[in-house]
C-alpha positions as CSV (number, residue, x, y, z in Angstrom):
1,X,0.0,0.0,0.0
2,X,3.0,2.1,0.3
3,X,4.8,1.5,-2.0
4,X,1.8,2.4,-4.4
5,X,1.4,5.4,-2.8
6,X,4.9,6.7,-3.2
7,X,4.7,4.9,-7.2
8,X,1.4,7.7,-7.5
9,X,3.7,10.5,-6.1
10,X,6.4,9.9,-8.2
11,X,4.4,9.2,-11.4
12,X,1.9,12.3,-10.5
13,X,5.3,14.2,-10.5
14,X,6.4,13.4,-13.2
15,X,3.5,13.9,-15.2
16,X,2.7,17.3,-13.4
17,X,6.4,18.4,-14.5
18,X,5.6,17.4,-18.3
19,X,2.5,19.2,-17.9
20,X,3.8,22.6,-16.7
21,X,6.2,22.7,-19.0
22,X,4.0,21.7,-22.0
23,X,1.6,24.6,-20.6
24,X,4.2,27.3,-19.8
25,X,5.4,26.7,-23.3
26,X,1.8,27.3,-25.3
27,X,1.0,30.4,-23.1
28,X,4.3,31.9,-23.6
29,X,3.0,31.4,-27.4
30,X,-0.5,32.2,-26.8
31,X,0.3,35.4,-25.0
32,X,2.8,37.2,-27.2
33,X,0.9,36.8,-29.8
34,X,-2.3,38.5,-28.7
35,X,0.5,41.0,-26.8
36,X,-0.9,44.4,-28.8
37,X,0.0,47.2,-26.5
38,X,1.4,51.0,-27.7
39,X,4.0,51.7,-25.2
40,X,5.2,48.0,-23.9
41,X,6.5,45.0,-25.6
42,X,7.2,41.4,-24.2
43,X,11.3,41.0,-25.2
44,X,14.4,38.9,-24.7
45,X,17.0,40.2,-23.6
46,X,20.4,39.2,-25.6
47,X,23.0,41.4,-24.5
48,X,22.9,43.6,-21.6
49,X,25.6,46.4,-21.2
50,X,25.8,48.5,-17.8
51,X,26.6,52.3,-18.2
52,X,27.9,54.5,-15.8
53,X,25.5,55.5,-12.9
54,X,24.0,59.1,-13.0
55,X,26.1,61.8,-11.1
56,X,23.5,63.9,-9.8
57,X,20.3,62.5,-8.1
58,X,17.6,64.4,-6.2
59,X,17.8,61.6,-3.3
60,X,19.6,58.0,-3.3
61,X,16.3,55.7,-3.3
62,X,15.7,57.4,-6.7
63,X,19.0,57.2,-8.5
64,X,18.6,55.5,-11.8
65,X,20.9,52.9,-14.0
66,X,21.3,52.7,-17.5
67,X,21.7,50.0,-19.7
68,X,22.6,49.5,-23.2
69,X,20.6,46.6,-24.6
70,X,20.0,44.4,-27.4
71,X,16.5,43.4,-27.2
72,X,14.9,40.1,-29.3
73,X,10.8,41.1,-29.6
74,X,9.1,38.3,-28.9
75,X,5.4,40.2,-29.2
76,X,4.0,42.9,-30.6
77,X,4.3,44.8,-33.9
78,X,8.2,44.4,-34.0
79,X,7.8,40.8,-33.2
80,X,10.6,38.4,-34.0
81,X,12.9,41.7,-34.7
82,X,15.7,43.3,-32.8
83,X,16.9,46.4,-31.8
84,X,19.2,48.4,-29.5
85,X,17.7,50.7,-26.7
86,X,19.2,52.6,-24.2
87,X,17.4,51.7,-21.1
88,X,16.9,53.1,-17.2
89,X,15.6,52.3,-14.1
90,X,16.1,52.8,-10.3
91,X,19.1,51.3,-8.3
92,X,17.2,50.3,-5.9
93,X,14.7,48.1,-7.5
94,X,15.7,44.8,-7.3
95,X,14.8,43.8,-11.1
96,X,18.4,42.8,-12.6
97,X,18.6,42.6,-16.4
98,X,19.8,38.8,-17.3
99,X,20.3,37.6,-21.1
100,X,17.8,34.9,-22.0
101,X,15.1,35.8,-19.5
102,X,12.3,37.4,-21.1
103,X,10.7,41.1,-19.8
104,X,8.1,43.5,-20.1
105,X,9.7,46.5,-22.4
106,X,8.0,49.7,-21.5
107,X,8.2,53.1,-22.5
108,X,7.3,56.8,-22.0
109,X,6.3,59.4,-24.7
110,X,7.1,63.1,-23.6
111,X,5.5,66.3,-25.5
112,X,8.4,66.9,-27.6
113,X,8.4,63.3,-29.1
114,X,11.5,62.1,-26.8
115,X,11.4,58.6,-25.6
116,X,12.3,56.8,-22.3
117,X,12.3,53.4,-22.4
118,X,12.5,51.1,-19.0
119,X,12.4,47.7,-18.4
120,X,9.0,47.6,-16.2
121,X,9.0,44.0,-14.8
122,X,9.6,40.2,-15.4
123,X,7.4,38.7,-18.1
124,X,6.4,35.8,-15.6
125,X,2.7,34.3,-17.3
126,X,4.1,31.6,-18.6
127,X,6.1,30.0,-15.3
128,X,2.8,30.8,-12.9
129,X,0.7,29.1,-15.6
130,X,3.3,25.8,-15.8
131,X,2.9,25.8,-12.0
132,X,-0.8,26.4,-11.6
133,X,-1.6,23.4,-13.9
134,X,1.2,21.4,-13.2
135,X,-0.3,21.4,-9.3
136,X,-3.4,21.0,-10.4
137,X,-2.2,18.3,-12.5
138,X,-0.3,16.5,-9.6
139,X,-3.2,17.2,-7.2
140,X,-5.6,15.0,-9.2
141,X,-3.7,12.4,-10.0
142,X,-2.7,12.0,-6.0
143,X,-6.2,12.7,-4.6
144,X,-7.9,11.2,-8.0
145,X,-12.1,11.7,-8.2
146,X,-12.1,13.4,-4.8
147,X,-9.6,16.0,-5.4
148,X,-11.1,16.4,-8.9
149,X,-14.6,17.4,-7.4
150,X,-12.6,19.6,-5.0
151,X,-11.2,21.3,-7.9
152,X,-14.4,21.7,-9.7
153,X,-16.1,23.3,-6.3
154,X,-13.6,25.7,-6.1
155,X,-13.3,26.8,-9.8
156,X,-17.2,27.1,-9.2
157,X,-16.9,29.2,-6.4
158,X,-14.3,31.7,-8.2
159,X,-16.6,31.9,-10.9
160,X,-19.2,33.3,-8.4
161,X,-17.2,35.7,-6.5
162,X,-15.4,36.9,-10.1
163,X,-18.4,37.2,-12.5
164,X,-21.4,38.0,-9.8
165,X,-19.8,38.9,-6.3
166,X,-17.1,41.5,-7.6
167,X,-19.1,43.0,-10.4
168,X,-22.4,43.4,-8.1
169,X,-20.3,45.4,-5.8
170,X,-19.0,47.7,-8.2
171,X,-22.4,48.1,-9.5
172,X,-23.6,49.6,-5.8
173,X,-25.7,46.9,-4.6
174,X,-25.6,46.1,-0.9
175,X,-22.4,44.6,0.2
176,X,-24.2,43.0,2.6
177,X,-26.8,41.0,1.1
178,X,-23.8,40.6,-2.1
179,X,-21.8,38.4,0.5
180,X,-24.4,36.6,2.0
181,X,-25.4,35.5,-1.6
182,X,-22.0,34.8,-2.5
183,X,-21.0,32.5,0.4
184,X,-24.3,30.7,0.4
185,X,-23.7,30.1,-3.4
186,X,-19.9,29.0,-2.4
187,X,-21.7,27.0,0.3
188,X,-23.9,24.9,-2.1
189,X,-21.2,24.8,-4.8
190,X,-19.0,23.0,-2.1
191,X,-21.5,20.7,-0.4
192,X,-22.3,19.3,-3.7
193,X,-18.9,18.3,-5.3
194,X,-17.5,17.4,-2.4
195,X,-20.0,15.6,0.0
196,X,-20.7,12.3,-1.7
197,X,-23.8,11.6,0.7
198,X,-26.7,13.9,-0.6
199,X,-28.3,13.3,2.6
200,X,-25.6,15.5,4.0
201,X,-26.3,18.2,1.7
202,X,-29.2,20.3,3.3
203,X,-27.3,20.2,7.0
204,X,-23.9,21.0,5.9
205,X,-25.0,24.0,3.7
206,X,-27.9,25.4,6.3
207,X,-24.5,24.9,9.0
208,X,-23.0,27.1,7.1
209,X,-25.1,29.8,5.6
210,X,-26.1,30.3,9.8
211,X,-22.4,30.1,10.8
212,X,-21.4,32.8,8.1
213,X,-24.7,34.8,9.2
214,X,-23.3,34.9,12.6
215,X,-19.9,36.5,11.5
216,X,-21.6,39.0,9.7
217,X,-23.6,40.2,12.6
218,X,-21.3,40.3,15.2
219,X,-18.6,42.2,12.3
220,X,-21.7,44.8,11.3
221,X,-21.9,45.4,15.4
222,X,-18.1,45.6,15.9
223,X,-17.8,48.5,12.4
224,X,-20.0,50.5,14.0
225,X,-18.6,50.0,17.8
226,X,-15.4,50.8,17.1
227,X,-16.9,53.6,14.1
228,X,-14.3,52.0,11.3
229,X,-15.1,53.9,8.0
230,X,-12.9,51.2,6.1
231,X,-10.7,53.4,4.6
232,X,-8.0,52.6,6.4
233,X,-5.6,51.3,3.4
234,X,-4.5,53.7,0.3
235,X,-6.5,51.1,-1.6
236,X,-9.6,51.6,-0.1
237,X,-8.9,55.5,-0.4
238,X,-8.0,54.7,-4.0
239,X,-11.1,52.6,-4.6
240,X,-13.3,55.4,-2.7
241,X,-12.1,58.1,-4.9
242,X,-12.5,56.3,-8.2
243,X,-16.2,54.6,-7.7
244,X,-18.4,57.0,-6.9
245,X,-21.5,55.8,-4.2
246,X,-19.6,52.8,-2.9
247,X,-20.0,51.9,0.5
248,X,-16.6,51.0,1.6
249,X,-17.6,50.2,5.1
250,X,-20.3,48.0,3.9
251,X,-17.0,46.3,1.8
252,X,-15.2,46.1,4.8
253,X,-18.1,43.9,6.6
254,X,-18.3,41.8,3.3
255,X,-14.9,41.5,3.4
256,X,-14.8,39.6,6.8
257,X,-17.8,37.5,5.6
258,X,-15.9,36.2,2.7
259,X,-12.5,35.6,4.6
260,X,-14.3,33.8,7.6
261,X,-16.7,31.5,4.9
262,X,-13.8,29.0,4.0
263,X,-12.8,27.8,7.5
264,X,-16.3,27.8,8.6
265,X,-17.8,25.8,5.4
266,X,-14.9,23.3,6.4
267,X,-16.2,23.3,10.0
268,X,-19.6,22.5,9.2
269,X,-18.6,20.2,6.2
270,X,-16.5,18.2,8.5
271,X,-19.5,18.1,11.6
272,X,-21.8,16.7,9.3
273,X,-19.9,14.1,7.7
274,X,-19.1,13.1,11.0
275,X,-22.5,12.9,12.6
276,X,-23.2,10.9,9.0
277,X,-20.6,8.5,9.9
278,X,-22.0,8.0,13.6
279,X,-25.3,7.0,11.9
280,X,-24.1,4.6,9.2
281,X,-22.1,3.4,12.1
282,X,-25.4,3.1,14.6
283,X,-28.5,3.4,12.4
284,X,-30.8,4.0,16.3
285,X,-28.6,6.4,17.5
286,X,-30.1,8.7,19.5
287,X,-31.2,12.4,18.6
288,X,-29.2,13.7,22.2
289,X,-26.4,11.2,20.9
290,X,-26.0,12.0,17.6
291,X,-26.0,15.6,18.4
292,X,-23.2,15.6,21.0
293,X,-21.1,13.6,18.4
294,X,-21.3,16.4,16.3
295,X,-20.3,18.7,19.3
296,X,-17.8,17.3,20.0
297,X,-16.5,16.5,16.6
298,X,-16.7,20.3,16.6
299,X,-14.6,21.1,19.7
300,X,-11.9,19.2,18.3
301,X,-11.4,20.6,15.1
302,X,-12.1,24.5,16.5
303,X,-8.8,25.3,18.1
304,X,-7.5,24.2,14.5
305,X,-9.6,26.4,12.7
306,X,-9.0,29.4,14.6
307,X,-5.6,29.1,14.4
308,X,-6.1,29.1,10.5
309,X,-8.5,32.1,11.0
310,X,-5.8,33.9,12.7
311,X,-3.2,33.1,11.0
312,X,-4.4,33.7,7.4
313,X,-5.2,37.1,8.4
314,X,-1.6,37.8,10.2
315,X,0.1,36.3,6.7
316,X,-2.1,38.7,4.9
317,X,-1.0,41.8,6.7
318,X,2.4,40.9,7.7
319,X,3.7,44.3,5.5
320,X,1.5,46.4,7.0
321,X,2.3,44.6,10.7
322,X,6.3,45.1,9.9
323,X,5.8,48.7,8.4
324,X,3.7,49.6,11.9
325,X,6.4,47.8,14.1
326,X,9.5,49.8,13.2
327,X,7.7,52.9,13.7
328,X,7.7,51.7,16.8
329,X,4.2,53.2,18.3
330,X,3.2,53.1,21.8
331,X,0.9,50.4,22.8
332,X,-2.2,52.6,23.2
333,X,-2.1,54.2,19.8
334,X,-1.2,50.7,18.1
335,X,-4.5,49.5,19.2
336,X,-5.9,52.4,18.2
337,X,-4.7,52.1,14.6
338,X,-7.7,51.4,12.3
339,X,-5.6,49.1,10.2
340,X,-5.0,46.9,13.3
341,X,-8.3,47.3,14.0
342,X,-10.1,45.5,10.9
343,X,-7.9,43.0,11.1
344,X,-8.6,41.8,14.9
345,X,-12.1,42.5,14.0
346,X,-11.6,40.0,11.1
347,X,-10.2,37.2,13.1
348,X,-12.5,37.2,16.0
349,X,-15.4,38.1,13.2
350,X,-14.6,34.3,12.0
351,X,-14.1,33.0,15.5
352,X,-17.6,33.7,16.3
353,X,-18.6,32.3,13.3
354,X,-17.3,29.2,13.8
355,X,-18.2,28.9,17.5
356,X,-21.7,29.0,16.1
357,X,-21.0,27.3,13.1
358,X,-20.4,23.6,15.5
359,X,-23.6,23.7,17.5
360,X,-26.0,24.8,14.9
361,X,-24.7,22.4,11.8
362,X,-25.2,19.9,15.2
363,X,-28.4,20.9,15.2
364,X,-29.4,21.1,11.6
365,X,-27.6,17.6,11.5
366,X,-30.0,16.1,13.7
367,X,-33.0,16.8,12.0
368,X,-31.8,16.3,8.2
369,X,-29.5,12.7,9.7
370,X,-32.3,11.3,12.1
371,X,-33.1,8.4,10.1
372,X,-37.0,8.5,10.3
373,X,-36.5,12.5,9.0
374,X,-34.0,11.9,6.5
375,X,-35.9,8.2,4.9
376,X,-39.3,8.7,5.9
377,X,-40.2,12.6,4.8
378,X,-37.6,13.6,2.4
379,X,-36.4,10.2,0.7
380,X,-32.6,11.8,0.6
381,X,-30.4,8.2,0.5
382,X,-26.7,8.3,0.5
């Protein structure tokens, strides 16, 4: 049995290497030639030639570099030609200008006609394509039908928040009522492809839908406790200033919905496929029974799931945590820092949710598992 497993690893390896290189190498086709832009161009660079360094800079973090360089187009309207450009760009960036790795080419017209051309960034679509569908590639082939459903959930659920979720909000409905649709979409999307037991269905996704209804009220009642406008980031400014009528606070307690909905749909997925297990296991298991299994399946997996909560959110902001750190800010007014702020709100937002999330999918798993309910009134089988 272990020796299969490995022979699946090593196999799905190899096949996930194959297919990220096959992939990287049709993108990296696919893309330069649909690559139609004025002012940048995807190149290769085939000899790169350092000049001296500018004499006189206004300040050191913006002295620039220049580069002689013989460029190989590999998009656009001079595609498959090359030319010489001079180009610059600041010392301090950390972007280094290697022969055979391929760039974005950019450039700025000025009034009198004069050109500057800069090298803007790595031209990097084809290696994150190789590596997203290698993974995915390797992932299926390990996990096999179960990871495939997992994959088809989660493409699902992307579709929703990209197409309806994001668009919706930028159209100025309620972020509100935009979340709660969105996770209980995400919520039925996920029961279905990856519950096998439709019996399960109906708990799981009622667990929840009420689990990420509790985040959101105790988030709306912490906003407007602690009187956070949202615009606490130079996005949020950024986004404020360039939508016009979007509530940013209501964004904010969408926001936390959103984040808390994937560790507590994985709570109240995992509750109800245990209290489903307990039944197979003991088909006259008691209602009481049955429900403190699923409490105490709960209990277990919660300091887990917090941990993720927390964590996720401490990952996401550890710029912001290290920028705020070596200013070195007196207790009291790091507290008082709205940044700080959203993102404790955030975490315990989700903890609530899931504290919730356990007894009520235990509840909802009593009535849709019993199995007079589940046989006798709704005819739900495995």
């Amino acid at each position: 049995m272990k020796k299969n497993f490995l022979l699946r690893i090593f196999v799905a390896s190899i096949i996930a290497l194959c297919v990220g290189y096959g992939v990287s190498r049709v993108t990296e086709k696919a893309v330069c030639s649909k690559w139609d832009f004025e002012d940048s161009w995807i190149v290769s660079i085939i000899e790169a030639d350092l000049l001296e360094t500018q004499d006189e800079v206004f300040a050191e973090e913006w002295a620039t570099r220049e580069w002689d360089v013989r460029f190989l187009f590999l998009g656009g309207e001079y595609r498959g030609t090359e030319a010489n450009i001079r180009v610059e760009h600041l010392e301090q960036s950390k972007l280094e200008l290697e022969p055979g790795v391929s760039y974005i080419l950019s450039c700025n017209e000025y009034e009198d006609g004069e050109r500057q051309y800069f090298v803007s960034d790595v031209f990097r679509v084809p290696q994150l394509a190789g590596i997203f569908f290698g993974a995915v590639a390797f992932f299926c082939i390990v996990t096999g039908a179960a990871g495939i459903r997992a994959l088809l959930g989660l493409g699902l659920s992307l579709f929703v928040l990209i197409k309806i979720f994001l668009p919706g909000l930028l159209r100025g409905y309620s972020p509100q009522i935009m979340s709660i649709a969105a996770v209980s979409a995400v919520a039925l999307v996920t029961v279905v492809t990856v519950l096998r037991k439709r019996r399960c269905w109906p708990a799981a996704f009622s667990g929840a839908v009420a689990g990420c209804g509790s985040a959101l009220l105790f988030g709306w009642a912490a906003v407007a406790l602690l009187n956070l406008s949202g615009l606490s980031t130079e996005d949020t400014s950024l986004l404020a200033s360039s939508v016009s009528g979007i509530d940013i606070r209501g964004i904010l307690i969408a926001s936390i919905i959103v984040g808390a909905s994937g560790a507590v749909l994985d709570v109240a997925v995992s509750v109800t496929s245990a209290m489903s297990e307990m039944r197979d296991y003991d088909p006259d298991i008691s209602a009481s029974d049955l429900f403190q299994a699923g409490i105490n399946v709960g209990r277990e997996i919660l300091g887990s799931m917090i941990n993720t909560l927390v964590f996720a959110y401490f990952g996401n902001s550890l710029v912001t945590s290290l920028l705020i750190l070596e200013a070195e800010p007196l207790p009291m007014a790091l507290f008082n820092n709205a940044v700080f702020a959203e993102e404790v709100i955030r975490a315990l937002a989700g903890t609530a949710g899931l504290l919730l999330t356990i007894p009520l999918t235990a509840v909802f798993g009593v009535f849709f598992l019993s199995k007079r309910t589940s046989q006798d009134y709704y005819g739900i089988g495995r």
